[in-house]
N, C-alpha and C positions, 0 to 999 in steps of 0.2 A: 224655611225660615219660620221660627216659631216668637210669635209675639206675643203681649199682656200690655193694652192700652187702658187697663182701669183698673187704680192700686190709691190707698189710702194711708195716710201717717203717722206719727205721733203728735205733728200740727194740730190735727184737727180732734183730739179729744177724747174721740172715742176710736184711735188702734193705736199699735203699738209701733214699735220699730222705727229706725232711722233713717231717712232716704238712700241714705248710704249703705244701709242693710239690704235693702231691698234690690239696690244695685249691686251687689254683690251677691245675694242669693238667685237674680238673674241670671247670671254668669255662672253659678253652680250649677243652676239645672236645663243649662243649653240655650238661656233665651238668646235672641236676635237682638230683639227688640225691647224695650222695657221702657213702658208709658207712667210716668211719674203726674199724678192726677186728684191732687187733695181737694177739698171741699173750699170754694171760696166762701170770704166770710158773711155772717150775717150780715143781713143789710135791713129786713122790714121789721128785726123784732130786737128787743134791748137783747143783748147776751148775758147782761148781766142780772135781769129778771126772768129769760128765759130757759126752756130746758139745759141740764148744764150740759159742757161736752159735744157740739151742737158738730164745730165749724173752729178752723184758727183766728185766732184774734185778728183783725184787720189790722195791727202795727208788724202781725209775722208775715204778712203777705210779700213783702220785699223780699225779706230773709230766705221765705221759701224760693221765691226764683231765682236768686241769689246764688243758695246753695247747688239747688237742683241743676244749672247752667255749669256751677261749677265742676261737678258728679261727672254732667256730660263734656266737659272736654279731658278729663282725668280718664274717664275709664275708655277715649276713643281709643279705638280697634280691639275690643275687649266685648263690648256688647256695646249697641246704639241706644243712646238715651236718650226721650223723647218727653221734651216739658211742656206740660199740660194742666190744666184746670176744669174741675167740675164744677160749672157755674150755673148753680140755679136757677130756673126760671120764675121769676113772681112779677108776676102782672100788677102794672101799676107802677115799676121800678125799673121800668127799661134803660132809664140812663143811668143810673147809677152803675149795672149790671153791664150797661156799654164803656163806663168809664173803665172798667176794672180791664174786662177784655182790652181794650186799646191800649193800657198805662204798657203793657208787657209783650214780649216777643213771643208770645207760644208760640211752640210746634201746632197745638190744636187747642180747640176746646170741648168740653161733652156738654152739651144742655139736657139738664135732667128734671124733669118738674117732680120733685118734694112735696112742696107748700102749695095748700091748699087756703089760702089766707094764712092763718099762722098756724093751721096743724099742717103737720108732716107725716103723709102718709104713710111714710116707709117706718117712723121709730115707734118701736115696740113700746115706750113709754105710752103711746097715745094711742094707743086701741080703741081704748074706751070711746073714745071720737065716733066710731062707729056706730054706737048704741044710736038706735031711736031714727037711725039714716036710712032714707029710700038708696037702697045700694047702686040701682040705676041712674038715681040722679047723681049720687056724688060720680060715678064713671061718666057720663055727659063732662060736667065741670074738669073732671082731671082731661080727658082726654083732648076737650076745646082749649085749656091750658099747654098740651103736647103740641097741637098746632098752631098755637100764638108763636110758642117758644119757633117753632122751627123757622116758623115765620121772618123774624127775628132780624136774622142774617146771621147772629152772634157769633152762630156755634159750626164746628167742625161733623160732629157725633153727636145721633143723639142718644140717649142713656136709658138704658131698662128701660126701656115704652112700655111696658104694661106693666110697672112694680102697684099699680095701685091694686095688682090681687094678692100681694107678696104675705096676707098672713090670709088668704083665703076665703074674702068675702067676695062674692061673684054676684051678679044681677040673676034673679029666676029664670030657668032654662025658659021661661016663656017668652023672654024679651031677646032668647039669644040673637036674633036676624037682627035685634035691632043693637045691639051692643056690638055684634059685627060690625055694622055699619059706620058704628064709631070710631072700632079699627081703623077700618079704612079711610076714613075720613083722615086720619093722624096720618094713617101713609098716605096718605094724598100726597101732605100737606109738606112731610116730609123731601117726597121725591121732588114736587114741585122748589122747594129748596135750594135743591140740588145738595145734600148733607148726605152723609153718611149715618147708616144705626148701626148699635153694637150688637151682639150674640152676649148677655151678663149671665155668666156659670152662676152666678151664686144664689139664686132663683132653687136651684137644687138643695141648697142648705136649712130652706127657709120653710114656714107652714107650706104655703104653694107648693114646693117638691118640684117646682119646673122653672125652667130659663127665662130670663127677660129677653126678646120674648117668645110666645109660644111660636109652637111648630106652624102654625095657622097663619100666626103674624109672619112669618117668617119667609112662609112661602107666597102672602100677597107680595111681600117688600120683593123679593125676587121677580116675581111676574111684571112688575111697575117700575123696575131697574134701577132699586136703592142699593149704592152699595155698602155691603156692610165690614165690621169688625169684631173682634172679641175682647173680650175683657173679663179677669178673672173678679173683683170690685174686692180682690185682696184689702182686710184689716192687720195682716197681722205678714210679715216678710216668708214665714213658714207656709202659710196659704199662697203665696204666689201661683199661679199660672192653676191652683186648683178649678179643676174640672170641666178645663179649656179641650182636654182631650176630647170629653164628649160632646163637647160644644164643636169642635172643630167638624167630627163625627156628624153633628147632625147635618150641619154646613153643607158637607161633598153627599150627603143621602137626598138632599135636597137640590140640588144640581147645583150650588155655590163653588167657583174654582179659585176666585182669588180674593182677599180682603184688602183693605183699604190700610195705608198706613198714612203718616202724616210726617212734615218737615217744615216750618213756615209755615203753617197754614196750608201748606197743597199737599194735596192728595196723590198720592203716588201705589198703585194698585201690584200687590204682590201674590206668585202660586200661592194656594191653600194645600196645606201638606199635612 
């Protein structure tokens, strides 16, 4: 059974493609499963003075569950489609961030911490962010933010746990034991949860050149019994399921046999193939 639990829109700004593209190019190239998972909308910063292209406007947020609900009873017995939200985490905004998750029936949700107050680690807009930054401290902050999030209860999945290296600023090999720690600390935080984390191919496209997240991470989460999933974090319906091969690959080298899918909210645990 080959799945893709993390895919992006035309909603949200910055990808392309139609939901309904996306479910159909599932079905092109064998998927099972096909997790439909846009960006929920801003919530801590105006949209309209913010970066543009951010997130959907929160009046498309109906429409998207809307349509995506619809996708999944049209294409049943064709490929399973699974409606989902990536919902940010920002501290300080917990209920707003609970109203959204509650208003709607997901299959799941992914909590992915972005925002760092109002920089977003992950957009290449804002690089510059980093200048003049103890790179240690900002990992401290992003990663006490991974553990609030899982904290939470929110979320189904959590998302790229380590994208704050995603354009490749790293703490001095001198700190490493202690940036490990940090890890760990997030999978603690995780497992005590009880959530699931993702395997995000797209890590490989990026300065970093490797998965969210690393083999390192990947193998505490295993020892501490998180179970995980994959997700290709597709922008564009053509990128679907890219690079899930080697994601899945690293998975079974690492002794992983089954991943986690979602339905309502529950977990339901399938072979890795």
């Amino acid at each position: 059974m080959l799945i893709d639990y993390h895919t992006h829109h035309e909603r949200c700004g910055h990808a392309v493609g139609t939901l309904e593209q996306y479910v159909q190019r599932g079905i092109e190239i064998g998927l099972s499963q096909i997790g439909l998972s846009d960006h929920m909308p801003l919530l801590h910063v105006d949209p309209a003075t913010y970066y543009p292209e951010m997130a959907m406007p929160m009046e498309e947020l109906p429409r998207y569950v809307e349509e995506a609900f619809a996708l999944k009873e049209k294409y049943r017995g064709q490929i399973e489609v699974r409606v989902g939200l990536e919902g940010d985490y920002i501290e300080g905004w917990e209920q707003e961030i609970e109203k959204i998750v509650k208003a709607y029936p997901w299959d799941y949700v992914i909590g992915s911490v972005h925002f760092l107050g109002e920089w977003d680690v992950s957009d290449f807009r804002q690089v510059h962010n980093w200048e003049g930054q103890n790179v240690f401290a900002v990992y401290e902050r992003y990663y006490d933010a991974v553990a609030k999030a899982a904290k939470t209860g929110f979320y189904d999945i959590m998302g790229h746990l380590d994208v704050i290296k995603r354009f490749g600023n790293h703490p001095d090999i001198s700190r490493q034991e202690e940036t490990i720690r940090l890890e760990h600390q997030a999978l603690s935080a995780v497992a005590e949860a009880g959530v699931a984390m993702e395997l995000n191919a797209s890590g490989l496209s990026k300065p970093c050149a490797e998965m969210f997240p690393s083999r390192r991470m990947l193998e505490a989460a295993l020892q501490i019994g998180i179970p995980l999933t994959v997700g290709s974090d597709a922008h564009d319906p053509l990128k679907l399921s890219d690079n899930l091969d080697h994601a899945r690959r690293l998975l079974h080298n690492i002794g992983v046999r089954e991943l986690a899918t979602f339905e309502q909210r529950k977990r339901t645990m399938i072979p890795l193939e």
